[in-house]
BAVO-481028 format. One line per field, with one value per residue (C-alpha): residue number from 0; residue in three letters; y, z, x. Coordinates in nm, 3 decimals, decimal comma, always signed. Layout:
N
num = NUM/... $
residuo = ala/... $
yy = Y/... $
zz = Z/... $
xx = X/... $
END
This chain:
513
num = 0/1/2/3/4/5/6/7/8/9/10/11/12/13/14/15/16/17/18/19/20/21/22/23/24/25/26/27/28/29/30/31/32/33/34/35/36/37/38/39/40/41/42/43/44/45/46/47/48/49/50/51/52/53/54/55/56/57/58/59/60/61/62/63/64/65/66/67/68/69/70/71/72/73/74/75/76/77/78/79/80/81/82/83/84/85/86/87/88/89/90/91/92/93/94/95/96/97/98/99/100/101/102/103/104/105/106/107/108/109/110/111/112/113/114/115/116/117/118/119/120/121/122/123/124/125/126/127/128/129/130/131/132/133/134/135/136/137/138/139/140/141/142/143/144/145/146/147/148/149/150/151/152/153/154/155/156/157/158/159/160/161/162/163/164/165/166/167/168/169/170/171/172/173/174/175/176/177/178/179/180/181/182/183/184/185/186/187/188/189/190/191/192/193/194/195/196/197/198/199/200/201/202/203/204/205/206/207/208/209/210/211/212/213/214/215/216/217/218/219/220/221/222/223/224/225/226/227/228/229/230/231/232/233/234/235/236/237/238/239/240/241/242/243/244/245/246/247/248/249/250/251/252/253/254/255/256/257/258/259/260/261/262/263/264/265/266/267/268/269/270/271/272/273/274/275/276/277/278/279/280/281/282/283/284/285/286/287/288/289/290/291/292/293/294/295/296/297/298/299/300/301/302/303/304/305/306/307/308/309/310/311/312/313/314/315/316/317/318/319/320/321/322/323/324/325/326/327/328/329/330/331/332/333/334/335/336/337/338/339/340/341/342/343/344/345/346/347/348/349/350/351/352/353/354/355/356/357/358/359/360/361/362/363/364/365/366/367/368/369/370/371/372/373/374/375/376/377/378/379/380/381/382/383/384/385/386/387/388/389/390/391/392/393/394/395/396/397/398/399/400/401/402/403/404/405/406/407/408/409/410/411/412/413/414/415/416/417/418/419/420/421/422/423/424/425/426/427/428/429/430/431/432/433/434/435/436/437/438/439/440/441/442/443/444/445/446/447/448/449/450/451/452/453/454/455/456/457/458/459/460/461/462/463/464/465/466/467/468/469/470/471/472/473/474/475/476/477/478/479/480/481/482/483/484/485/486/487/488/489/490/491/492/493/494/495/496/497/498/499/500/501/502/503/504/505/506/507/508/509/510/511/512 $
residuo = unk/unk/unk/unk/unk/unk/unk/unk/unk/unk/unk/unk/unk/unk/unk/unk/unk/unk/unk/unk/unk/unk/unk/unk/unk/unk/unk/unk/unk/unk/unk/unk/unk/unk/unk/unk/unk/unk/unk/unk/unk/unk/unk/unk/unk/unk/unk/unk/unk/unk/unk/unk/unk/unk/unk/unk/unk/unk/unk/unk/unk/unk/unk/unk/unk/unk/unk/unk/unk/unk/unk/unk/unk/unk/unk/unk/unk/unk/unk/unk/unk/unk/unk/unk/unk/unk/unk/unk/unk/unk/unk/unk/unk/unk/unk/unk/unk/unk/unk/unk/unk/unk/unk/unk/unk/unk/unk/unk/unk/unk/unk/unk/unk/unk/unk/unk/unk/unk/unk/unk/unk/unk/unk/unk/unk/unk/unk/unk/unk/unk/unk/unk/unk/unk/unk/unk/unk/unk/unk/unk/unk/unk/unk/unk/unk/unk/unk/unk/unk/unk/unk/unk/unk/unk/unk/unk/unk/unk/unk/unk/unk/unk/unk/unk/unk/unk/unk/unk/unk/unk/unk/unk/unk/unk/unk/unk/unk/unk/unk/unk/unk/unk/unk/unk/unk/unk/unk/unk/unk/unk/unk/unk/unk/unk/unk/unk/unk/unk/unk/unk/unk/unk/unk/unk/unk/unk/unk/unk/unk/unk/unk/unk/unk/unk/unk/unk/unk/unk/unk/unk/unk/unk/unk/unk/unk/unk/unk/unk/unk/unk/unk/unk/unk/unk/unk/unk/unk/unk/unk/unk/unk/unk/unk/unk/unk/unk/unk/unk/unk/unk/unk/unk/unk/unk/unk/unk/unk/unk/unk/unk/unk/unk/unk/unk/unk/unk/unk/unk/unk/unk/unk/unk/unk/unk/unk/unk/unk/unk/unk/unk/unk/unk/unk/unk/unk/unk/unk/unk/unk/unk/unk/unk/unk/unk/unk/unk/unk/unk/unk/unk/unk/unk/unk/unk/unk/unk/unk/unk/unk/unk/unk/unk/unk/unk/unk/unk/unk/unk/unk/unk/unk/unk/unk/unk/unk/unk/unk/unk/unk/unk/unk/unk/unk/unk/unk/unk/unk/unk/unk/unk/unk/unk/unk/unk/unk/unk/unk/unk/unk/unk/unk/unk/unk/unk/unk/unk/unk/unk/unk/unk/unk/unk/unk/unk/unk/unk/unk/unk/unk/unk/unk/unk/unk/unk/unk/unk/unk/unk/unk/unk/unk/unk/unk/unk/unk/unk/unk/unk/unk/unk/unk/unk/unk/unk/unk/unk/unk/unk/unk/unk/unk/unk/unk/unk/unk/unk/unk/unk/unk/unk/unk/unk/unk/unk/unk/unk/unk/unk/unk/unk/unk/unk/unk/unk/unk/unk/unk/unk/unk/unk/unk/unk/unk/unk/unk/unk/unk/unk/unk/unk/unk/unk/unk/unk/unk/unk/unk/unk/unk/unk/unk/unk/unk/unk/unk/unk/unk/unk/unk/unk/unk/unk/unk/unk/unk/unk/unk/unk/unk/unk/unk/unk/unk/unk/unk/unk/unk/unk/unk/unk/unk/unk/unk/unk/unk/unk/unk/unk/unk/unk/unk/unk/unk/unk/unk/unk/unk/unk/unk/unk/unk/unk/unk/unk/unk/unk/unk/unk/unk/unk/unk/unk/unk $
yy = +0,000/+0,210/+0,178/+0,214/+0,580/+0,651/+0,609/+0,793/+1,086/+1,043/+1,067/+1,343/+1,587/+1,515/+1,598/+1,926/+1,990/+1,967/+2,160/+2,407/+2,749/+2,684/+2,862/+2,806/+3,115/+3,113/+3,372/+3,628/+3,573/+3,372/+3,130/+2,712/+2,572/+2,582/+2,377/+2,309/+2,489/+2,775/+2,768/+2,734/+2,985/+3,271/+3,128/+3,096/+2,781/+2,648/+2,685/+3,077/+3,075/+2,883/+3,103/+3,451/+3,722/+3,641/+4,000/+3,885/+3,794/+4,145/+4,343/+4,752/+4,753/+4,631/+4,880/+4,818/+4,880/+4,530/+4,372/+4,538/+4,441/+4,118/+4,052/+4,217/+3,948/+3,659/+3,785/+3,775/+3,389/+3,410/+3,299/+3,632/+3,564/+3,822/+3,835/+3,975/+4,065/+3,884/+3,958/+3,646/+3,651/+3,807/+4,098/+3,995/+3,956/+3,693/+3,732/+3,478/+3,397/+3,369/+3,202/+3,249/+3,035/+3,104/+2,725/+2,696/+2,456/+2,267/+2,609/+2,787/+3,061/+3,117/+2,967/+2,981/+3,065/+2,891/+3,024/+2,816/+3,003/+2,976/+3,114/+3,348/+3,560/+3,508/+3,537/+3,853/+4,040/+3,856/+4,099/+4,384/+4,372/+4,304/+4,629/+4,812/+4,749/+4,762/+5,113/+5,228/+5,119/+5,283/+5,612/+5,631/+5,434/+5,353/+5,014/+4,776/+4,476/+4,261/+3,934/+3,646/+3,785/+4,156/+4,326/+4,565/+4,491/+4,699/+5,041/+5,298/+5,620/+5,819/+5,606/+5,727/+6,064/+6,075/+5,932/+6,183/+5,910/+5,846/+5,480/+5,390/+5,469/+5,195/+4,914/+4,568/+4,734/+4,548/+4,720/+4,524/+4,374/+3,973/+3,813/+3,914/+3,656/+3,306/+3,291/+3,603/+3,523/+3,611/+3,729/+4,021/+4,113/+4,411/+4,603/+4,471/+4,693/+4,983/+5,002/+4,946/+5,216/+5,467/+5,455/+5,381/+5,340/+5,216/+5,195/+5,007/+5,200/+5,013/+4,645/+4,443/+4,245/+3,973/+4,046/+4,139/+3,803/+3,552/+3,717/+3,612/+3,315/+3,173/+3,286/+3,552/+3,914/+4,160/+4,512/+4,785/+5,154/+5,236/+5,517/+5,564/+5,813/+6,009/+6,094/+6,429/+6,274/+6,386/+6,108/+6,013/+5,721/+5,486/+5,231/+4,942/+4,594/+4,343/+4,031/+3,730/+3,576/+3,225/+2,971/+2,656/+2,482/+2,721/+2,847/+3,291/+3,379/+3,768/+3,988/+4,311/+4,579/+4,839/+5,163/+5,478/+5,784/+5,857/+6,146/+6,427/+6,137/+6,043/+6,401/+6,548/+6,198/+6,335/+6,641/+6,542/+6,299/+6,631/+6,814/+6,556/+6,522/+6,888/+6,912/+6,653/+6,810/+7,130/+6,924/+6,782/+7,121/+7,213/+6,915/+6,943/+7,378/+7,241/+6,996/+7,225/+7,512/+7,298/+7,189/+7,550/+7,709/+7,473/+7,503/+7,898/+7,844/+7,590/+7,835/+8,122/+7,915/+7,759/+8,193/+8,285/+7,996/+8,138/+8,451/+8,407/+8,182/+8,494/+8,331/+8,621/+8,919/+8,954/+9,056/+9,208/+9,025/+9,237/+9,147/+8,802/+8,824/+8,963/+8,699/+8,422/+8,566/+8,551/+8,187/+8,083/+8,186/+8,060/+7,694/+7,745/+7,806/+7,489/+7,260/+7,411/+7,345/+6,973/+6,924/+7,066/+6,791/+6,520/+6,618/+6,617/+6,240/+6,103/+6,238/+6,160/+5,789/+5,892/+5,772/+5,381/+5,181/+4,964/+4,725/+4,593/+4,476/+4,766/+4,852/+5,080/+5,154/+5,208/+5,461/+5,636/+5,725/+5,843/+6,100/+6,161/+6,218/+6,436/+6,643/+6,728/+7,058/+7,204/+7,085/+7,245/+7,565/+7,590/+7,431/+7,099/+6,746/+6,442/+6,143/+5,822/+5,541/+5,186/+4,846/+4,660/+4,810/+4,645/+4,565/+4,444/+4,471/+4,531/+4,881/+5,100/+5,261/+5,631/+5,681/+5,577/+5,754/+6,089/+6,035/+6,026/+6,303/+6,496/+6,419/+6,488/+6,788/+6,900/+6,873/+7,086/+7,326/+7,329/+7,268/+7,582/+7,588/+7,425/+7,150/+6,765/+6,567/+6,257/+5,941/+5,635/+5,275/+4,995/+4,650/+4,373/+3,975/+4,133/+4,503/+4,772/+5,168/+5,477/+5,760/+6,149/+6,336/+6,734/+6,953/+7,257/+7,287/+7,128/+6,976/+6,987/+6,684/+6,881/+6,984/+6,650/+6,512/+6,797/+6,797/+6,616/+6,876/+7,042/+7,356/+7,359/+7,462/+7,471/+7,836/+7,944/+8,205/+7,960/+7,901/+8,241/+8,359/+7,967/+7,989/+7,707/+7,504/+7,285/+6,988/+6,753/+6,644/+6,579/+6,421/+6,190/+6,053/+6,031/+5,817/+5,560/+5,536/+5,459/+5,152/+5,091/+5,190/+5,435/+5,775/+5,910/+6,194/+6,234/+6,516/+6,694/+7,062/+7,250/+6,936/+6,741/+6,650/+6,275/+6,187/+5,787/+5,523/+5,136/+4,966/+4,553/+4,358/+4,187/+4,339/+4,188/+4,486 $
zz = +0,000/+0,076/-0,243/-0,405/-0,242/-0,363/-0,715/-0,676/-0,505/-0,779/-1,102/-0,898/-0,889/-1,217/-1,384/-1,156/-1,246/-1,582/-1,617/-1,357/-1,298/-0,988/-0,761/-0,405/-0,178/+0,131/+0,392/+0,192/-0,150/-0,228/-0,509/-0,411/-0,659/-0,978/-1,186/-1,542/-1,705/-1,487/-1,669/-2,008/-2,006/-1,815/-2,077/-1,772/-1,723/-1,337/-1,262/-1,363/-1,130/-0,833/-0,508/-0,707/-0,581/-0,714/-0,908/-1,117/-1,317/-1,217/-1,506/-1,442/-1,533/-1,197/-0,951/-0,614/-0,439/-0,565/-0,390/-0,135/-0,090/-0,102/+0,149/+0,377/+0,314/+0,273/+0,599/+0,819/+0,679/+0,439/+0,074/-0,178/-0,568/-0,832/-1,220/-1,249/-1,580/-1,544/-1,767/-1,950/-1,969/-2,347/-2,184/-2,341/-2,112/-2,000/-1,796/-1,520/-1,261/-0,928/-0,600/-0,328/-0,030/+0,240/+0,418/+0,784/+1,010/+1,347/+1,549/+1,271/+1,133/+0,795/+0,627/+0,250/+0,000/-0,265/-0,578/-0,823/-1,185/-1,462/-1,785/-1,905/-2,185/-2,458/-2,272/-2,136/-2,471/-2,611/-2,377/-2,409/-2,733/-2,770/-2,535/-2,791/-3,101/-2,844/-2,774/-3,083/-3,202/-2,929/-2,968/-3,355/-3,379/-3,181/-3,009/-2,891/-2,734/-2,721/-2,509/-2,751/-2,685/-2,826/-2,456/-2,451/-2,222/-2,305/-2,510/-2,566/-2,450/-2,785/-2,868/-2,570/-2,603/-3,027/-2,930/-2,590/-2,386/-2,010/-1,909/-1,735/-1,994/-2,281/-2,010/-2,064/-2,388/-2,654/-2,938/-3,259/-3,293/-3,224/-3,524/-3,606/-3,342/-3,255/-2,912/-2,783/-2,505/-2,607/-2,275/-2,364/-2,713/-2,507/-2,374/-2,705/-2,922/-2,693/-2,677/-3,060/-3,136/-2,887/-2,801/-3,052/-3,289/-3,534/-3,917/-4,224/-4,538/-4,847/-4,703/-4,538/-4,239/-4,395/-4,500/-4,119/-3,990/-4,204/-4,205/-3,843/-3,792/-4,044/-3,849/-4,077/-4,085/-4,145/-4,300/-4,394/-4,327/-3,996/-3,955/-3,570/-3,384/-3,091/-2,765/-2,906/-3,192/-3,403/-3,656/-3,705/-4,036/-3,935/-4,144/-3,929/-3,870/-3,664/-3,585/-3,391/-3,161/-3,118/-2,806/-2,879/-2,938/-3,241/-3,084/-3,044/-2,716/-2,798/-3,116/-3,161/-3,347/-3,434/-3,626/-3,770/-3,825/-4,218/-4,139/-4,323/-4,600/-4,630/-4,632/-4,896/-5,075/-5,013/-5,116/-5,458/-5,547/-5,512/-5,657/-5,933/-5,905/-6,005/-6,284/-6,403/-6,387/-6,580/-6,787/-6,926/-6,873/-7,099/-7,369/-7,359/-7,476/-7,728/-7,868/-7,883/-7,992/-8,291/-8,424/-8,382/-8,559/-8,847/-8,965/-9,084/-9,123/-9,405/-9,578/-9,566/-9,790/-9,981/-10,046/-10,079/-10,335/-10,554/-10,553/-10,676/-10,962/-11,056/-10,931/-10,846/-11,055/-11,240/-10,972/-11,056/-11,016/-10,726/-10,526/-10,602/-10,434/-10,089/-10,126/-10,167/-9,821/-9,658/-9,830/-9,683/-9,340/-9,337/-9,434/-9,158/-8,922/-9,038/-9,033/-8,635/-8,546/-8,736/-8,521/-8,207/-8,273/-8,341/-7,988/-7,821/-7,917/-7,889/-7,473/-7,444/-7,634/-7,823/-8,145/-8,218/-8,435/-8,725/-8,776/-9,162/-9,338/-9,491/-9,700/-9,512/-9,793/-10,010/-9,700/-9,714/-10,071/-10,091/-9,760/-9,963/-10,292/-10,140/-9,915/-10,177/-10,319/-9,981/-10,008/-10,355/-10,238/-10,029/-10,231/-10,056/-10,142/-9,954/-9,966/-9,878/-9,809/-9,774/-9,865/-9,980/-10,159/-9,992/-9,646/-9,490/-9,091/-8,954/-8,876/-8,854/-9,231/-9,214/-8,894/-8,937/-9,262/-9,024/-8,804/-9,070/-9,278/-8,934/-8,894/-9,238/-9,208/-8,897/-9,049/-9,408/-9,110/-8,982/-9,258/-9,418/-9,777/-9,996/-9,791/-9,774/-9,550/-9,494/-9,454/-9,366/-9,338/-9,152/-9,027/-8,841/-8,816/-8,542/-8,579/-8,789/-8,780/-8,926/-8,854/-8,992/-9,029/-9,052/-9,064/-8,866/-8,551/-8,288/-7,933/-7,676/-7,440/-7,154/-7,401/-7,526/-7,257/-7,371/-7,710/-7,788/-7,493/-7,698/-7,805/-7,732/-7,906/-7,955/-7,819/-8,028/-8,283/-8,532/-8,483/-8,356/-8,711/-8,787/-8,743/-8,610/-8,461/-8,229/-8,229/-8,464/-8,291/-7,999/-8,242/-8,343/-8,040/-7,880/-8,208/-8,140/-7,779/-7,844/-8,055/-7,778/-8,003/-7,906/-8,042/-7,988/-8,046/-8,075/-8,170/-8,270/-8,170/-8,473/-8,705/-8,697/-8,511/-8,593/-8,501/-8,481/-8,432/-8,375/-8,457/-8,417/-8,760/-8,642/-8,402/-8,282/-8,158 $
xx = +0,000/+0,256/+0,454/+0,122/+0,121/+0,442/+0,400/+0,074/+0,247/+0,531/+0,241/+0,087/+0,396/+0,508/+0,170/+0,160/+0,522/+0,385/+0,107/+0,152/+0,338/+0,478/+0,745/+0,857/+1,060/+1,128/+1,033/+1,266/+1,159/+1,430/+1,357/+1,387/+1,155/+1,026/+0,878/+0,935/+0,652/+0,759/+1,090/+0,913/+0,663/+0,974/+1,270/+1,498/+1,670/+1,610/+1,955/+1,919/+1,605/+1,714/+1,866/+1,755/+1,534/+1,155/+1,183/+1,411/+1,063/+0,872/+0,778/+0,777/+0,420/+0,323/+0,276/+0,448/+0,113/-0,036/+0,291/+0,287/-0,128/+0,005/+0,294/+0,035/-0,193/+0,011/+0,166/-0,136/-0,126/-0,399/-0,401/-0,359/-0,520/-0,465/-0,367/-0,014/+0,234/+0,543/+0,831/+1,002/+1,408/+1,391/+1,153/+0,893/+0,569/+0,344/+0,019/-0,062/-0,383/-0,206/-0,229/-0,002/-0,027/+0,203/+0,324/+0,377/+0,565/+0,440/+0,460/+0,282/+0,558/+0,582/+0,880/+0,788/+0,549/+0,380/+0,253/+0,046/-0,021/-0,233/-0,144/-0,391/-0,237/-0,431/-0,736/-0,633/-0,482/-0,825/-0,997/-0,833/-0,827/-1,210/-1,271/-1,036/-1,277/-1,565/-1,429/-1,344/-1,730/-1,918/-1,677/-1,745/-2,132/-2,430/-2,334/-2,644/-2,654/-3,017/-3,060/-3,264/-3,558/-3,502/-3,424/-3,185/-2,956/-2,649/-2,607/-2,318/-2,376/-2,402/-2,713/-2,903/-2,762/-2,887/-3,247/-3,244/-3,342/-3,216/-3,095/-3,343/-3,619/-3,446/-3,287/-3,466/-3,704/-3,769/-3,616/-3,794/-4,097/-4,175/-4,204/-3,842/-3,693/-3,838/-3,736/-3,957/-4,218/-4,584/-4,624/-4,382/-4,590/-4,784/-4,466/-4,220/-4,514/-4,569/-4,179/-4,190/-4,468/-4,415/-4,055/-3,824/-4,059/-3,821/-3,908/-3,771/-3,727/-3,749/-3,760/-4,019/-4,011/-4,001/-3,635/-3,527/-3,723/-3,545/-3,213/-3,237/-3,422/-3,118/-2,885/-2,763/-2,626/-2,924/-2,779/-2,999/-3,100/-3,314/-3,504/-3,541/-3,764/-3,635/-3,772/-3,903/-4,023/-3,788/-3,592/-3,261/-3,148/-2,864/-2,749/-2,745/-2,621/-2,754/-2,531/-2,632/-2,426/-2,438/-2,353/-2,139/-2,480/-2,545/-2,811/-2,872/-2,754/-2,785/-2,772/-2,534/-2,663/-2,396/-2,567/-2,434/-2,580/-2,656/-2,907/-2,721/-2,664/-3,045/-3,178/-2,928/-3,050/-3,426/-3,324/-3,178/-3,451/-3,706/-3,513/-3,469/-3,843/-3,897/-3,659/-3,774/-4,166/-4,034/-3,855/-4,159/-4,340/-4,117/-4,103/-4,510/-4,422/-4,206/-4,460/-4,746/-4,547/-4,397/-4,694/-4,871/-4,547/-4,525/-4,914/-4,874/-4,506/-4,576/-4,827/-4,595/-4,370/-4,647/-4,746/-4,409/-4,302/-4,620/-4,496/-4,180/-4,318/-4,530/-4,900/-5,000/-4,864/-4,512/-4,223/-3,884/-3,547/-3,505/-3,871/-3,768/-3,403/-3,556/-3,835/-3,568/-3,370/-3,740/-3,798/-3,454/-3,540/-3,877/-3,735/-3,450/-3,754/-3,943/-3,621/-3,551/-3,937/-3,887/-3,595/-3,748/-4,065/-3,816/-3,623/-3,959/-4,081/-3,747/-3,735/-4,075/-4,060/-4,329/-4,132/-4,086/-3,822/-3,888/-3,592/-3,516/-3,241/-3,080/-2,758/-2,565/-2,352/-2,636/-2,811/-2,443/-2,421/-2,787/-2,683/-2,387/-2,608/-2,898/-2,625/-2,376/-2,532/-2,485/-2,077/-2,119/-2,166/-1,894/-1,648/-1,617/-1,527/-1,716/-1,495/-1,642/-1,395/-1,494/-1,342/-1,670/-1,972/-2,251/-2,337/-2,639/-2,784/-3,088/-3,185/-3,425/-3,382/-3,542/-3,390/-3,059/-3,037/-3,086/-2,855/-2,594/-2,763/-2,697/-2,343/-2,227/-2,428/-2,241/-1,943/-2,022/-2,069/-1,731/-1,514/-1,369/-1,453/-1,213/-1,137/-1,276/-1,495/-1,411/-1,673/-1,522/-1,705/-1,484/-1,634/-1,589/-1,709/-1,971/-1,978/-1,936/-1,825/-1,884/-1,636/-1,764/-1,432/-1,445/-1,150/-1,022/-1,257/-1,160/-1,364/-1,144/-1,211/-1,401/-1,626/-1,650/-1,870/-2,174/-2,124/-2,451/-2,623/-2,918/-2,846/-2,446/-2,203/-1,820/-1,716/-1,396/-1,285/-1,357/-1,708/-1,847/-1,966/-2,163/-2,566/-2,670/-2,984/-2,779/-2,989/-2,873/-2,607/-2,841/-3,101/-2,839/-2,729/-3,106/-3,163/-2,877/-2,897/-3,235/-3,104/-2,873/-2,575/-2,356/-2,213/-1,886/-1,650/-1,289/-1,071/-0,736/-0,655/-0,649/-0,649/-1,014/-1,297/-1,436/-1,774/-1,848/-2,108/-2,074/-2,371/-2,382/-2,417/-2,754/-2,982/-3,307/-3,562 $
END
């Protein structure tokens, strides 16, 4: 039996040894034992341990006070527990849960102490480091922590200080309503909706509940924007996140809600959509004028060139070569006048979708010599060469035909604009197995690239030396690009300082509509 108790004793001490911190002084602090996870845990080797002062492990962090707490203690012959910072031999640290037992011989004096030590380091930096985030979120958001049933049980102070509520008026509420977690008692329905109506009364903007209730009856992160109502009834949005924490059994032990305040965000965002709202209003206002005005303009514009025409073909009475010159100038502007109200009623019913797209099979080589065909008198007159260049002479997609015929009619008849006389325009017709391109090439006015991006703006137009004498409408560039983007092509613009300005479109080589 005795042997027995040995061995036991033996198994015992060794496992201790093992697994323990432990250090023995005597009455003076003078190390005589330590075990081997003692020397592990400090780096020192026991023989660098044994017969040294027990500071030789003290880190400077510790105040004196908690030693000096603690020979009091131990003194009196009482066991002393507290969690000290020890410093290893490389001066790095180590925290450890301590007991100190003073032991005692037959006539009860002290003649050495015993400390048994846990280590707890990463449990400690764990915490510390958890109330470091935990800090840094209640300092910069509104921090909330909810038991399983929805009860507040925890809240930074900025949260109650935004909503202007005291602590004692949001402790153990129910902050959402009970169909959002599983585990709510029914008996708590009455006070979880007051608190829900007439506290808090916390809103979800664009989202049901039904989004909020299975986010966390799966267990899941729920993120959206909260619009929450003050004591004062006043309202502040958050954007909010609400986490649930789970227990080793997977099952919600508590959810964390962390919000921050988007107010400023959501009203400028209010702002801008009515502001939107009533631009948009006199934006139609304003398409509506243009409609109506169009069609009441073009009526007795179209008879004062019907009149006019007659008169200069002598319908009436004989008119001299002179009557006939001003009425040609008056003819002239009266067409210019028809062609900006046409453009004006196209501009209209292209904003308002009011126009509609019938899709062929068309020869856009064929389209671009009839532009080029019907277009060249104007080049005429000013001395101009169009030069179409392509590699093939026929070329088939489907397309709306009238209306991509205008949009190319417009670009070539931007650029007669701002080519000086004498010089060429250049049309150029490139394709590939899916898509093709065609590039507009004028000479001598330049876009630079800020003005680029409003080009196509109705009504715009390139401010330089060079173009300050041109009349123009400045809407078929705008007609243009409405027209394609309506075909979900696109129309682009590059240009050279003082060189060219080439105006493109890409259109696929089948398109179904």
């Amino acid at each position: 039996m005795l042997d027995f108790f040995q061995t036991f004793s033996k198994k015992f001490n060794d496992i201790v040894n093992e697994a323990s911190i432990i250090s023995v002084t005597d009455s003076k602090w003078i190390i005589e034992y330590v075990s081997d996870e003692f020397c592990r845990i400090s780096l020192y080797k026991r023989e660098e341990l044994i017969w040294k002062s027990h500071n030789i492990i003290r880190h400077p962090d510790m105040s004196s006070k908690v030693f000096e707490n603690m020979r009091r203690v131990i003194q009196s012959g009482k066991k002393w527990k507290w969690v000290i910072k020890n410093r290893k031999k490389n001066w790095d640290y180590y925290r450890v849960k301590s007991v100190i037992v003073p032991m005692k011989n037959d006539k009860w004096q002290i003649i050495n102490y015993m400390a048994v030590r846990s280590d707890i380091t990463k449990l400690v930096d764990s915490i510390n480091e958890f109330n470091n985030y935990k800090k840094a979120i209640e300092t910069s958001s509104y921090f909330i922590k909810l038991d399983s049933k929805g009860q507040i049980k925890y809240f930074s102070k900025n949260f109650i200080n935004a909503l202007w509520y005291t602590e004692s008026e949001i402790f153990w509420k129910s902050l959402l309503s009970e169909i959002y977690f599983e585990t709510i008692a029914t008996e708590t329905k009455t006070s979880l909706d007051k608190f829900y109506h007439e506290i808090l009364g916390i809103s979800y903007i664009e989202t049901s509940s039904q989004n909020l209730e299975t986010a966390i009856k799966t267990k899941k992160v729920w993120k959206w924007i909260l619009k929450n109502k003050t004591k004062f009834w006043t309202y502040i949005w958050c954007n909010a996140t609400i986490v649930p924490i789970l227990d080793l059994d997977k099952k919600i032990k508590e959810y964390i809600i962390i919000e921050n305040d988007v107010t400023d965000l959501e009203i400028a965002k209010q702002k801008l959509k009515n502001s939107y709202q009533k631009l948009k209003e006199l934006d139609d206002r304003k398409s509506d004028f243009l409609n109506i005005a169009s069609h009441e303009l073009r009526t007795p514009m179209t008879s004062i060139k019907w009149y006019i025409s007659m008169m200069i073909d002598g319908d009436f009475w004989e008119v001299t070569d002179e009557i006939k010159w001003y009425l040609s100038k008056i003819l002239d502007s009266n067409t210019r006048l028809i062609n900006l109200v046409n453009d004006m009623l196209d501009i209209s019913k292209l904003e308002s979708s009011r126009i509609s797209f019938d899709f062929i099979e068309v020869d856009i080589i064929s389209i671009i010599k009839e532009v080029i065909e019907e277009i060249n008198p104007l080049a005429i007159n000013k001395k101009q060469t169009i030069k179409f260049e392509k590699e093939i002479e026929k070329f088939v997609i489907e397309a709306d035909y009238s209306k991509l015929k205008q949009v190319i009619i417009n670009l070539v008849w931007n650029a007669i604009k701002f080519t000086p006389n004498w010089w060429n325009i250049n049309i150029v017709f490139t394709n590939s197995t899916d898509d093709f391109q065609v590039d507009v090439i004028d000479n001598w006015i330049w876009i630079s690239k800020e003005n680029q991006q409003v080009i196509f703006e109705k009504f715009w137009q390139v401010k330089n030396s060079l173009t300050r004498d041109i009349n123009w409408t400045w809407l078929w560039l705008s007609i243009a690009k409405n027209i394609i983007e309506r075909m979900w092509w696109k129309l682009f613009v590059e240009s050279k300082e003082w060189n060219w300005s080439k105006f493109s479109f890409k259109l696929p080589i089948k398109f179904n509509c």
